[in-house]
N, C-alpha and C positions, 0 to 999 in steps of 0.2 A: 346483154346480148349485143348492145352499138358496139363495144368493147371488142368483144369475141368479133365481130364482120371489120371493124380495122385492123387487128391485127393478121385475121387471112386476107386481107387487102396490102396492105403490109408485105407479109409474106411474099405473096403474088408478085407484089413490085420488085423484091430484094431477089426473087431467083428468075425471074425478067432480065433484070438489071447483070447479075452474074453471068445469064445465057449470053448478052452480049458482050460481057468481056471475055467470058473464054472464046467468044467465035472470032475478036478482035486480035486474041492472041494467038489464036491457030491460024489466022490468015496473016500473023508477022507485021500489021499495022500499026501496035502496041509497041513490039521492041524495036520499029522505026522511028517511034516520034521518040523514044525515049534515048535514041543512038543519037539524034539529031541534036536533040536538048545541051546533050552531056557534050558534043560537037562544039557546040555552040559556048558551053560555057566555060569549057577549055580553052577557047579561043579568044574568048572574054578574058579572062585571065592570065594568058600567055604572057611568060616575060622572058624579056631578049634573052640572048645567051652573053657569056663575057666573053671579051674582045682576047687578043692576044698576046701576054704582057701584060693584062689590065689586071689592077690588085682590085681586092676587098673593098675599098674607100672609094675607088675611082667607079668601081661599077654599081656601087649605090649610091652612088652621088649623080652620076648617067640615070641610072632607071627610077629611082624615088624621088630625085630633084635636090637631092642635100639634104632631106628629110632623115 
C-alpha cells in the first residue's frame, strides 16, 4: 500500500511538474531563456573572420596563436 500512495505521489508531482512547463512554454519564457543561451554561446565561440589577402597559415596563426 506505501508503494501504491508514492507512486500517485509521484504521479501528482510529474503532471504538476508538466502543468508548469507547458504554461512556461505558452507564455514564450522557455524559448527565451533558451534563444538567449544559444545567444550566448555563439558568442562565446565567435571567431574572427579573415582579413583581406590573409591566407590559410596567417589566419591560424592570428586566431589559434600558432597552434
Amino acid at each position: 500500500m506505501e508503494m501504491m500512495n508514492r507512486a500517485i505521489e509521484d504521479a501528482a508531482d510529474f503532471s504538476d511538474m508538466l502543468t508548469k512547463l507547458e504554461q512556461r512554454a505558452s507564455d514564450g519564457h522557455l524559448a527565451k531563456t533558451l534563444r538567449e543561451q544559444v545567444d550566448q554561446l555563439e558568442a562565446a565561440h565567435a571567431r574572427p573572420v579573415k582579413r583581406p589577402g590573409e591566407n590559410r597559415v596567417k589566419y591560424r596563426s592570428r586566431v589559434y596563436g600558432g597552434s
